[in-house]
Backbone as CSV, one residue per row, in Angstrom:
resi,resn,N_x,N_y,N_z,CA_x,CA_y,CA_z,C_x,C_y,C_z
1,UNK,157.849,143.677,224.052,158.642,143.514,222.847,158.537,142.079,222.338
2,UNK,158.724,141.000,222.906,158.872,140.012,222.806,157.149,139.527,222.414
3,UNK,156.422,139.950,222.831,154.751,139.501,222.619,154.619,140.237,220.817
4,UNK,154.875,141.122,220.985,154.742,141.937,219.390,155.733,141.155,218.079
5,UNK,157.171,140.709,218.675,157.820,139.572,218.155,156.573,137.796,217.697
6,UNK,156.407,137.695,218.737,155.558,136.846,218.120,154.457,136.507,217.621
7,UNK,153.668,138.012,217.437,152.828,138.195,216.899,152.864,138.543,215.376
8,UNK,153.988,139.215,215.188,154.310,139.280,213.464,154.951,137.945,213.464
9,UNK,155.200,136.760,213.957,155.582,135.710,213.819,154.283,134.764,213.256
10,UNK,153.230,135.230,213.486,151.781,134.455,213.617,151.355,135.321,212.530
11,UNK,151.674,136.509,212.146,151.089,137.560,210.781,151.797,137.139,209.715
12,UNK,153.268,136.089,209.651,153.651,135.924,208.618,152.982,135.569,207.421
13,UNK,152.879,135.501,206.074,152.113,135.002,205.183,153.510,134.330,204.279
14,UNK,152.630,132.491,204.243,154.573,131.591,203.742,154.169,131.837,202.241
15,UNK,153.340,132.841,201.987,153.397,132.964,200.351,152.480,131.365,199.101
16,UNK,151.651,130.262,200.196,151.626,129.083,199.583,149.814,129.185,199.042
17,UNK,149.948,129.150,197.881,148.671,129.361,197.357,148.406,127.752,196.645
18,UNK,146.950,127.161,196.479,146.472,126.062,195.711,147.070,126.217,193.965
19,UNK,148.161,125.338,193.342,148.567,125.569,192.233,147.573,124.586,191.354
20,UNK,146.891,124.902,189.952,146.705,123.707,189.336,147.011,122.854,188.698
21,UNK,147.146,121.481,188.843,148.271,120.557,187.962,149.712,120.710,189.024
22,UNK,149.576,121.251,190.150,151.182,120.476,191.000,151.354,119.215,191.283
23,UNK,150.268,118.276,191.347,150.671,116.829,191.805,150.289,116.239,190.397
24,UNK,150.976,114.874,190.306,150.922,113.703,189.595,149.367,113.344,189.694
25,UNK,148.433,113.333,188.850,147.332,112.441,189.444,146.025,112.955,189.908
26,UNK,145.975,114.302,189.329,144.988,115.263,190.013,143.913,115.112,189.224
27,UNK,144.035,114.675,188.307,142.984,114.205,187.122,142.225,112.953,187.427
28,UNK,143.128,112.253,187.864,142.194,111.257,188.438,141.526,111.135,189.704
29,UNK,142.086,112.138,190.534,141.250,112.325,191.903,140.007,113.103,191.741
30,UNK,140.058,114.038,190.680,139.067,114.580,190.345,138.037,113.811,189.599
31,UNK,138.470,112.823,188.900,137.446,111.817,188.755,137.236,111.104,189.362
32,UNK,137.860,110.454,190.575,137.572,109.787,191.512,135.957,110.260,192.199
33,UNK,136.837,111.464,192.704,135.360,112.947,193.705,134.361,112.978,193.090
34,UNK,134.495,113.096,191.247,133.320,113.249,190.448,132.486,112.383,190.750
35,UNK,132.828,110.810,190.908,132.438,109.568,190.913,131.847,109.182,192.185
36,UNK,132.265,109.831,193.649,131.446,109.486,194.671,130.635,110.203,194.603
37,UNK,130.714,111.470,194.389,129.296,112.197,194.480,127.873,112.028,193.941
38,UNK,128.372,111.305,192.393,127.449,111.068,191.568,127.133,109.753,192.345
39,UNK,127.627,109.008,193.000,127.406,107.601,193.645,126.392,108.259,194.965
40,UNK,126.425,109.482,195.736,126.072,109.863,196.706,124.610,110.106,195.960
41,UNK,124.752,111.060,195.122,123.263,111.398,194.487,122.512,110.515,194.110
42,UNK,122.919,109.274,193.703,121.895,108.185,193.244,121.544,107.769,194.653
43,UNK,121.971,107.806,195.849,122.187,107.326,196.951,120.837,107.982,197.455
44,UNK,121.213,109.502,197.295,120.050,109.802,197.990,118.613,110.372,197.353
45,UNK,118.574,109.657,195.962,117.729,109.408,195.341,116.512,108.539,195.720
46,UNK,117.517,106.831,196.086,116.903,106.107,196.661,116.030,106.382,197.926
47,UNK,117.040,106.961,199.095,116.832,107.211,200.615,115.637,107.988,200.049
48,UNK,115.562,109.189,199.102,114.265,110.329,199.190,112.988,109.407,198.717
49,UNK,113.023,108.430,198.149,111.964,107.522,197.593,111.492,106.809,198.663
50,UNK,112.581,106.059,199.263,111.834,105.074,200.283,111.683,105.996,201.480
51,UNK,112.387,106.698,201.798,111.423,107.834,202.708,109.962,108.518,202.089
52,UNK,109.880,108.909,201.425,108.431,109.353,200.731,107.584,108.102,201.104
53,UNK,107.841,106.915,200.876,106.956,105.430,200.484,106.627,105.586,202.044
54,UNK,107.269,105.280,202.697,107.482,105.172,204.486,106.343,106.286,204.877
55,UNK,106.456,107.693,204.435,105.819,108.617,204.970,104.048,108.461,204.568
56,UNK,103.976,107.953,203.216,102.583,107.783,202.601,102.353,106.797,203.223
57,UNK,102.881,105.282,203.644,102.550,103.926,204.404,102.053,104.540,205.431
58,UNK,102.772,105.340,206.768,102.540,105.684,207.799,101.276,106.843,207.814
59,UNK,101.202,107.687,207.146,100.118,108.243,206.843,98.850,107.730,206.569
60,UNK,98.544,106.664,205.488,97.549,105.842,205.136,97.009,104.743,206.396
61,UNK,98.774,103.777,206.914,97.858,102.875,207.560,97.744,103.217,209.239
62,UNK,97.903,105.055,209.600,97.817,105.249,211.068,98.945,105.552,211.891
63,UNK,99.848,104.908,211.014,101.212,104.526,212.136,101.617,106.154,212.063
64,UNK,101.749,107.066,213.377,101.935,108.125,213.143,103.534,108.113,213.513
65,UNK,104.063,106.702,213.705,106.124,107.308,214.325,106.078,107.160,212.499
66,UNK,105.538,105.974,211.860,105.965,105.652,210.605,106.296,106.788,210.030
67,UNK,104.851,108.043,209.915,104.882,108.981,209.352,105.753,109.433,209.538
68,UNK,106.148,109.706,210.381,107.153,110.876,211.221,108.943,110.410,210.748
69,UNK,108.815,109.492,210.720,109.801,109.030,210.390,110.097,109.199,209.038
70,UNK,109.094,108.749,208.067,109.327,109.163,206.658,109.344,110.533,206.397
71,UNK,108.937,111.528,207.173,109.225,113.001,207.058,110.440,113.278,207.418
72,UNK,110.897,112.894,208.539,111.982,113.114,208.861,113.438,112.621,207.266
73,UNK,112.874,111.867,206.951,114.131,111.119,206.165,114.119,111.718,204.693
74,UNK,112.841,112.162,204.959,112.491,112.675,203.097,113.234,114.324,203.397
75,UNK,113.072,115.105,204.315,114.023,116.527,204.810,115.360,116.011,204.744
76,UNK,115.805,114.743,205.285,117.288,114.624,205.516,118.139,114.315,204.234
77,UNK,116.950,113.724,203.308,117.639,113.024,201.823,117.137,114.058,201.006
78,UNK,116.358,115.280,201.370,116.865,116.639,200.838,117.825,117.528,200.646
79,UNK,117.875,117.502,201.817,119.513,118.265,202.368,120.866,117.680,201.895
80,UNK,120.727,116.311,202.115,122.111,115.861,201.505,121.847,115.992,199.855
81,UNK,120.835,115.985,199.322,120.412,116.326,197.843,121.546,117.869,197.555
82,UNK,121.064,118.515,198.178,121.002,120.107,198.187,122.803,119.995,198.291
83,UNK,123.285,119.592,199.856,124.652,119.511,199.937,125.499,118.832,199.170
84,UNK,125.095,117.585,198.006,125.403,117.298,197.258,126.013,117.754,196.282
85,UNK,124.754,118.403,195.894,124.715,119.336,194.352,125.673,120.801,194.669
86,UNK,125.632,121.103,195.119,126.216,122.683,195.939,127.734,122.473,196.292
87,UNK,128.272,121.451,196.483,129.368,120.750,197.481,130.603,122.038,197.018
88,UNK,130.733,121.861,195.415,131.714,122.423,194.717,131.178,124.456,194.774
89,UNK,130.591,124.244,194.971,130.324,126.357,195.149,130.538,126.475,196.469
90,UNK,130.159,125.432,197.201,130.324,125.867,198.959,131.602,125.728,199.321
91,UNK,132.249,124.980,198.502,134.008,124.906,198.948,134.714,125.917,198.164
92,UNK,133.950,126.734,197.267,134.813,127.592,196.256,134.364,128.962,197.160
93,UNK,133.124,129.114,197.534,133.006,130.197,198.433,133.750,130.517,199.677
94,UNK,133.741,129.243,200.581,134.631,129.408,201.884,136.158,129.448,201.463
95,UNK,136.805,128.834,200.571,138.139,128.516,200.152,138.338,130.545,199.427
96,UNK,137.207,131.350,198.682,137.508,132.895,198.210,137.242,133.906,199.425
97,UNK,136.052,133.157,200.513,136.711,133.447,201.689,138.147,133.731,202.516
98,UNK,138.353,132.600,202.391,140.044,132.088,203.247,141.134,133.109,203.070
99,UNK,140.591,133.169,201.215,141.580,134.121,200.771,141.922,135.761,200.901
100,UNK,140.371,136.289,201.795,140.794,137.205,202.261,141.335,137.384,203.741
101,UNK,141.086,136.576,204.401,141.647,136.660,205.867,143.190,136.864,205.845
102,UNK,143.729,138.201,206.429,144.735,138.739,207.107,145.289,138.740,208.154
């Protein structure tokens, strides 16, 4: 009895959903977020360039870690490219997720 008690204790739902416009200031956090990301993307604009440069250096003058290394960094300043750009669908997907869990 007491285990089934606290299990509809753990099934409760407190009814609290994401409202838009409840806090003071949401406008500017949202431009804040707008503003690192776009700071992140120029970011890894750079990183995908001088990784490319690194990978053609190491390629041309032999150095095969060079290469390896600029491959490695030109995949990694992809991905954060990719996770960048995506950031806002991947949090809207897991967050319409959330919303079905019972």
């Amino acid at each position: 009895m007491k285990l089934m008690q606290h299990a509809q204790y753990l099934a409760y739902n407190p009814g609290v959903t994401p409202k838009q416009g409840g806090l003071p200031g949401l406008d500017v956090l949202k431009n804040v977020m707008g503003s690192i990301n776009l700071f992140g993307i120029i970011a890894t604009v750079g990183a995908l360039v001088i990784s490319a440069v690194v990978w053609a250096w190491g390629h041309h003058s032999g150095g095969h870690q060079a290469e390896q290394n600029g491959k490695k960094g030109t995949a990694i300043a992809a991905g954060c490219a990719l996770l960048l750009g995506a950031a806002n669908g991947i949090v809207a997907f897991f967050s319409a997720m959330g919303t079905q869990v019972h």
